[in-house]
C-alpha positions in Angstrom: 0.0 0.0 0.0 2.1 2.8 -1.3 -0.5 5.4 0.6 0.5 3.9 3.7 3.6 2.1 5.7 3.0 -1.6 5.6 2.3 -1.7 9.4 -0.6 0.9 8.7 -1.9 -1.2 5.6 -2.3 -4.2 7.7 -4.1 -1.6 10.2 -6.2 -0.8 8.2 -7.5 -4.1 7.0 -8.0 -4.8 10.4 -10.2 -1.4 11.1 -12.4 -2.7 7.7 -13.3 -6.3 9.3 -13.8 -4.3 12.8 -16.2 -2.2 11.2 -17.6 -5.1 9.4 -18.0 -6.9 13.0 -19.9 -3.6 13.9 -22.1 -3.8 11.1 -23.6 -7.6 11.3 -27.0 -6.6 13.2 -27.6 -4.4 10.4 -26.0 -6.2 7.8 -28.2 -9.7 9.2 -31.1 -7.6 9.5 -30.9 -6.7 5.9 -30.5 -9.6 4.4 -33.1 -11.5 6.4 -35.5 -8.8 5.5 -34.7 -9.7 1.7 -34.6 -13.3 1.8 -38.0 -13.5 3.5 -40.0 -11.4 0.8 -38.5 -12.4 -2.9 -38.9 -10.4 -5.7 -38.6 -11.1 -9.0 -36.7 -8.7 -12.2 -37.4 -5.4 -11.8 -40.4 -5.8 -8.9 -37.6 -5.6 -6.1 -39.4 -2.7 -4.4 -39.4 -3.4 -1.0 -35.5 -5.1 -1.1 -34.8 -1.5 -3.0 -36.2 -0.3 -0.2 -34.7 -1.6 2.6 -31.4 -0.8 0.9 -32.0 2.7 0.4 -33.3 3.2 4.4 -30.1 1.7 5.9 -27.8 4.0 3.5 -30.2 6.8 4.3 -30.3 5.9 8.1 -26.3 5.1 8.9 -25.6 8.7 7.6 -22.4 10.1 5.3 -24.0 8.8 2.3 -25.8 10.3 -0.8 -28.3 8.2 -1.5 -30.5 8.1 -4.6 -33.5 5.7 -4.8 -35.0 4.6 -8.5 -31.7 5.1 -9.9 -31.7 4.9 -13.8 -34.7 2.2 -13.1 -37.7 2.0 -10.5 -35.7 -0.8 -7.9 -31.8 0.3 -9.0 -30.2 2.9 -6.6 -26.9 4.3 -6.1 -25.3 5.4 -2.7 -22.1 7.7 -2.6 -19.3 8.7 -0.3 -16.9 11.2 -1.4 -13.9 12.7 -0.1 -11.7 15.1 -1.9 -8.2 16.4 -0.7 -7.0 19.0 -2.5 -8.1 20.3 -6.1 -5.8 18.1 -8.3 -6.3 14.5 -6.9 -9.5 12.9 -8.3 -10.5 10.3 -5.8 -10.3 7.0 -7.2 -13.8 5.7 -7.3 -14.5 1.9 -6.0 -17.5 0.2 -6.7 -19.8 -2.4 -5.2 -22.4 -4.3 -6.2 -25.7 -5.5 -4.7 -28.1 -8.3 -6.2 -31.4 -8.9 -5.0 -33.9 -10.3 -7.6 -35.0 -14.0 -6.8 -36.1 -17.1 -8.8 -39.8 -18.0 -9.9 -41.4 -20.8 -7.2 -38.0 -21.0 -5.6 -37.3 -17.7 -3.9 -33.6 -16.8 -3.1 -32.3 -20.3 -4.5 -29.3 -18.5 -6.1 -28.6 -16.2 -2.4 -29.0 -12.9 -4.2 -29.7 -11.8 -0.3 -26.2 -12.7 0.6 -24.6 -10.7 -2.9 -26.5 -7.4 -1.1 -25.4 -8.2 2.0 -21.3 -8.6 1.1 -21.4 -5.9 -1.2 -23.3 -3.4 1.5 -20.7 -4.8 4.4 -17.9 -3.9 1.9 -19.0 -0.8 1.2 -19.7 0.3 5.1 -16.2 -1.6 6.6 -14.1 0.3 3.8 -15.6 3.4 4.3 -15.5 2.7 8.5 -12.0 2.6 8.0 -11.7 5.4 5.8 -12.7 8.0 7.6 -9.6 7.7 10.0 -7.5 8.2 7.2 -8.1 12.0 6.0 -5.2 12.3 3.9 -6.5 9.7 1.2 -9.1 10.7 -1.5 -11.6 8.3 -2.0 -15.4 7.5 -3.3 -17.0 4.6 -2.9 -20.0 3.7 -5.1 -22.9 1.3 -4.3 -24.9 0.4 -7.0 -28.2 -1.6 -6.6 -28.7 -4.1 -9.6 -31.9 -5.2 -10.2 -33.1 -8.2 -12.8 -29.7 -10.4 -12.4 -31.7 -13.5 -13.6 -33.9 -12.1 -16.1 -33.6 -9.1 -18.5 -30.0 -7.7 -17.0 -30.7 -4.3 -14.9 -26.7 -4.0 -15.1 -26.9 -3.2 -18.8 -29.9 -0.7 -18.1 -27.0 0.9 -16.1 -24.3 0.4 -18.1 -26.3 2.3 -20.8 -27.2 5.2 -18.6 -23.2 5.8 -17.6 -23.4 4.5 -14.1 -20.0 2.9 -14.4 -18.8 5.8 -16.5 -16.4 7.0 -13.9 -15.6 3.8 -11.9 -12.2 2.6 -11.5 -12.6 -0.9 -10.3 -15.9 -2.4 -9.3 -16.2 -5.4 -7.1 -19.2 -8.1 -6.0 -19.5 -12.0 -5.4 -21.5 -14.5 -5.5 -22.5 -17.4 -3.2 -21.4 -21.3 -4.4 -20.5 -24.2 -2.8 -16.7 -23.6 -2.3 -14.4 -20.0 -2.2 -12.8 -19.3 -5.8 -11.3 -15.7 -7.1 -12.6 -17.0 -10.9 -14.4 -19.2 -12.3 -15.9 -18.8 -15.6 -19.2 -17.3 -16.4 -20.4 -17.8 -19.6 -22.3 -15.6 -22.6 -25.5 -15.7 -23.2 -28.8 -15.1 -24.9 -32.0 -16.1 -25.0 -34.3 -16.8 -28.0 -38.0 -16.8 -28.0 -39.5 -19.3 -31.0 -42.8 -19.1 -32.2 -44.6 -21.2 -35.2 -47.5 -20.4 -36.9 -49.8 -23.1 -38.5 -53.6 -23.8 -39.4 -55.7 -25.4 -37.3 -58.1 -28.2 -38.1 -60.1 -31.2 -36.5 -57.4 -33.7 -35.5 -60.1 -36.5 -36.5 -62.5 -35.6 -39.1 -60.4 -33.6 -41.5 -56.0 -33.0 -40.6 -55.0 -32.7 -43.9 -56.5 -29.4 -43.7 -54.4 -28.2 -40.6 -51.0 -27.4 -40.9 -49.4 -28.5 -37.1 -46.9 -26.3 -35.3 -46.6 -28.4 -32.5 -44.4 -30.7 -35.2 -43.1 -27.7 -36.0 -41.7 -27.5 -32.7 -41.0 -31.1 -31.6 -38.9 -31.4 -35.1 -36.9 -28.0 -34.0 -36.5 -29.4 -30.3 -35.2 -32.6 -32.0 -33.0 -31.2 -34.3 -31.5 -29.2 -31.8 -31.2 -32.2 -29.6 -29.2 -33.8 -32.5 -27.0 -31.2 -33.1 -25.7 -30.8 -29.4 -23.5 -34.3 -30.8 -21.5 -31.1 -32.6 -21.4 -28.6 -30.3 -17.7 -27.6 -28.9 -17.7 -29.4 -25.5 -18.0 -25.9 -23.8 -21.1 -25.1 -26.1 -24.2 -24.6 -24.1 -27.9 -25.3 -25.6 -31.2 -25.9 -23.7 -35.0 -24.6 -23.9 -38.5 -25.8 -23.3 -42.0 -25.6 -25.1 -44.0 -23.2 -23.7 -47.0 -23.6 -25.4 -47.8 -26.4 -27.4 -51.4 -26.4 -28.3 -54.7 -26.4 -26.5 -56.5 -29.5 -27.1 -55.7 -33.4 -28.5 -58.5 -32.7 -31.1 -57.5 -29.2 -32.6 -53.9 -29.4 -34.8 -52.3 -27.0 -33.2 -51.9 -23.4 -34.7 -49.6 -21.8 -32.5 -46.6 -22.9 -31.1 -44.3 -21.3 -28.9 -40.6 -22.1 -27.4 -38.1 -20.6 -25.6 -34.4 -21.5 -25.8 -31.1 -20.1 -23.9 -27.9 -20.2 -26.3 -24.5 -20.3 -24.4 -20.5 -20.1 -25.5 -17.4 -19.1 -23.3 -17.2 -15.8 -25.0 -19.8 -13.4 -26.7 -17.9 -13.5 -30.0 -18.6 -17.2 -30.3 -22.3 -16.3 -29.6 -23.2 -15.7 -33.0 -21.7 -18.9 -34.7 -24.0 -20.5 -32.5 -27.6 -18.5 -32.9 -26.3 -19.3 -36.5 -26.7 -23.0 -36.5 -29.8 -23.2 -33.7 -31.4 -20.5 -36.0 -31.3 -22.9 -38.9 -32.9 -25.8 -37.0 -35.6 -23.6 -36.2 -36.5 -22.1 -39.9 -35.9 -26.2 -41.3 -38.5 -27.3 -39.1 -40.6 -24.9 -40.2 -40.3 -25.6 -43.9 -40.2 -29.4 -43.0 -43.7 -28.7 -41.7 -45.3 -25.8 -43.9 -45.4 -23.3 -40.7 -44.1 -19.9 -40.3 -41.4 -18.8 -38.0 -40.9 -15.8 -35.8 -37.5 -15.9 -34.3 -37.2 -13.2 -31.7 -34.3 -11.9 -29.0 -36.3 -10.4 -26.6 -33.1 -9.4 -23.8 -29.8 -8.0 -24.3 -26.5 -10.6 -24.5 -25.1 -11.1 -21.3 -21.1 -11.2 -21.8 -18.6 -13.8 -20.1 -16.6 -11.9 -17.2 -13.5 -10.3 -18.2 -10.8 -12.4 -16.1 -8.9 -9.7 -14.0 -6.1 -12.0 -12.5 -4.2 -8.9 -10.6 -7.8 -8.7 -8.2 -8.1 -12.5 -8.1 -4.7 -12.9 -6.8 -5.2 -9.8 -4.0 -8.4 -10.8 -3.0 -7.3 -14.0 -2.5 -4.9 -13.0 0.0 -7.1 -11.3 1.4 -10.0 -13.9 1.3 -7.4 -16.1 2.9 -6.4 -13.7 5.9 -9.8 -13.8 7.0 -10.4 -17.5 6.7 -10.9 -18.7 2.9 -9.5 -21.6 1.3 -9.7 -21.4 -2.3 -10.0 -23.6 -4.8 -8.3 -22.8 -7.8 -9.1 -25.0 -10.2 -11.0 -22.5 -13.1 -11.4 -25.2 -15.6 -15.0 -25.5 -14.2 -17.9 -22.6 -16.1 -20.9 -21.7 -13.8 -23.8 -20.2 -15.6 -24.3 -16.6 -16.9 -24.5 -13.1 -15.1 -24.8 -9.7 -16.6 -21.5 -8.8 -14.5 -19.9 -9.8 -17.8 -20.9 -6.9 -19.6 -19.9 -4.9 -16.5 -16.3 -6.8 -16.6 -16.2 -4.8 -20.2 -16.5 -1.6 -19.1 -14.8 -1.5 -15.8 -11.9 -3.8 -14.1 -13.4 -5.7 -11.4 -14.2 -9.7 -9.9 -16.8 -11.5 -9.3 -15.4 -14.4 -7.2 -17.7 -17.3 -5.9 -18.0 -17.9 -2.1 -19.0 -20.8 0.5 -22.1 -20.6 2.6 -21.9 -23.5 4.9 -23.3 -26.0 2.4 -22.9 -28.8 0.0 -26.2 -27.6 -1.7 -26.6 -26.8 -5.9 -27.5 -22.8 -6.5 -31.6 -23.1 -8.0 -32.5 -25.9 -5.6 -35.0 -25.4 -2.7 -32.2 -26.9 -0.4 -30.2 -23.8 -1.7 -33.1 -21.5 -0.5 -33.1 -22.1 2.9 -29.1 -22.0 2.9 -28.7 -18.6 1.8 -31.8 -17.7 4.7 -29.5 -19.7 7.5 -28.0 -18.4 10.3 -25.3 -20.4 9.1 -24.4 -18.6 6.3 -23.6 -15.6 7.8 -20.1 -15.6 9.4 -19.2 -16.8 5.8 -20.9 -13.6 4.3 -19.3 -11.3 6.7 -15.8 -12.7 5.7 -16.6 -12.3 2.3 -17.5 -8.4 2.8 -14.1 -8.2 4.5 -12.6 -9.8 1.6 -14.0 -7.1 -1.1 -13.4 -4.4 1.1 -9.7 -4.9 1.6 -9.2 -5.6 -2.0 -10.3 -2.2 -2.4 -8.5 -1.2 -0.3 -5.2 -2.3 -2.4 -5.9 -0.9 -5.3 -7.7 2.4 -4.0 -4.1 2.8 -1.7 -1.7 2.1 -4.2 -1.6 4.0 -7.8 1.0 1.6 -9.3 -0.8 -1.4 -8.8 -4.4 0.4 -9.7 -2.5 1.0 -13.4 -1.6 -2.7 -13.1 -5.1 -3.6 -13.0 -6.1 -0.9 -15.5 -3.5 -2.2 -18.1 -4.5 -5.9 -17.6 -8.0 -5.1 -18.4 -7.0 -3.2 -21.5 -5.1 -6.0 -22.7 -8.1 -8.7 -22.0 -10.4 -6.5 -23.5 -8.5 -6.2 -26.8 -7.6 -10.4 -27.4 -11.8 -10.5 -26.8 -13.5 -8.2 -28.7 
């Protein structure tokens, strides 16, 4: 930490997981408070909510509710020294959005709590240290699973003047990276004629074949995929009654790769099972993408490495085998715009993310001590960068790099 001696850096790291300690009523109380009324995409009033009181209410913070979008919000603390040095601006994230029948399977609770006890254990420390210009962003993220508030955000310029941006996400074991994938969804729909399935099908023209053939093509073509190729969907409609030949059919598919640029090779080949099956079967197709891409995440490895340090300081062991891909998170178009991590971190269970078991894991007592050192984690990662300009370009130039070999 160039800012400070190295007796004062480790000081400091120990003032963020004090205030951190400090904070777990709150920090509990929030999370609980989300995890016990889920929300789905962009319906995340009352988590936006309870966000936006405990900014307002622990004071120091500009907060501004319905940020960019009705459940987003940003909170702010700024402090300048002098009129030449611009305060290097550190971002967190919070998640909050839940899963259809399931609730918080996927523990976007926890993401809001880590990245609101990183936020209020860096700044906690902070303020002791008046010589050092800093601004510290929250950002409230609505619609993770479905729709990507992040790239409503993205658009607007909220990440505009961020210089490294951190969250993470809960798994079953601690790791700085592991790979999240691009992806897109595609919604399907076949238009046929209907007719009495008894007295007179030759009249009808059937779009559920229409469908079944595309969902078998597709099913045949996974044998080519690349091994890291990601394909899978589900009929959503698929007629109304045995006797009627179905007129309308409707699917819904979600098309993956390692990296957007591979994306479109993909939609390429799925696209063409879907407009063979309809000339197989004498429908017409409506092919439709109805949600921006989300990108893979930009690998940072400088922030990996520190925050594993860090991570491990307060507990952690990492595993850091990377070979393994999770799923998909609008964090990777984030990763684009502005360095920053997304690791993965244990919760006290064995239990698979989207699972009922999952569920009441992220609501457990359990899970919070794990949470809490997570928070710590983030913060004092922040902390290295936001202290120490040489290693801040570091990061800067590694992202530049990645960003060029992807793009």
């Amino acid at each position: 930490m160039a800012a400070l001696g190295e007796a004062d850096g480790r000081r400091l790291k120990q003032e963020i997981s004090e205030c951190v300690d400090q904070c777990r009523e709150k920090l509990h109380a929030l999370s609980q408070g989300i995890w016990s009324r889920p929300e789905l995409a962009y319906q995340e009033k009352h988590s936006h909510d309870l966000l936006v009181a405990l900014f307002s209410e622990v004071g120091g913070w500009t907060v501004e509710p319905s940020f960019v979008v009705d459940t987003a919000f940003r909170a702010t603390w700024c402090r300048s020294v002098g009129e030449t040095r611009r305060p290097v601006n550190v971002g967190f994230l919070c998640e909050y959005d839940a899963l259809p029948a399931l609730g918080h399977a996927c523990g976007h609770n926890l993401i809001a709590e880590a990245g609101v006890g990183a936020a209020l254990g860096l700044k906690g420390a902070l303020e002791n240290q008046p010589h050092i210009p800093v601004k510290i962003t929250v950002l409230g993220t609505p619609a993770e699973e479905d729709r990507g508030g992040k790239i409503d955000l993205i658009k607007a310029g909220a990440f505009a003047d961020m210089d490294v941006v951190f969250m993470a996400h809960p798994a079953q074991e601690d790791k700085a990276f592991s790979p999240c994938i691009a992806i897109t969804n595609c919604n399907v729909k076949y238009r046929g004629k209907a007719s009495h399935a008894a007295a007179y099908p030759w009249e009808g023209v059937n779009a559920l074949d229409a469908a079944v053939l595309a969902y078998s093509s597709l099913s045949v073509l996974r044998q080519q995929l690349k091994p890291d190729w990601r394909l899978h969907g589900i009929i959503r409609h698929g007629g109304t009654k045995p006797n009627i030949i179905p007129d309308y059919t409707e699917m819904e598919y979600y098309i993956r790769t390692p990296l957007l640029k591979n994306l479109s090779d993909l939609k390429d080949k799925v696209e063409a099972c879907f407009h063979s099956a309809a000339l197989a079967t004498g429908c017409q197709v409506e092919i439709n993408y109805p949600n921006p891409a989300y990108s893979n995440i930009l690998q940072n490895t400088i922030l990996e490495k520190l925050y594993e340090e860090n991570g491990s300081s307060v507990g952690m062991k990492f595993n850091k085998d990377s070979s393994n891909f999770s799923g998909s998170t609008d964090f990777g178009n984030v990763s684009f715009v502005v360095p920053g991590i997304h690791p993965f971190f244990y919760i006290g269970t064995d239990a698979l993310n989207h699972t009922p078991e999952y569920t009441v894991a992220a609501g457990s007592e359990k899970a919070q001590m794990y949470t809490l050192r997570t928070a710590k984690a983030l913060a004092m990662t922040a902390a290295d960068v936001l202290l120490d300009p040489a290693l801040l370009k570091q990061v800067k130039d590694e992202f530049i790099v990645a960003k060029q070999t992807q793009e």
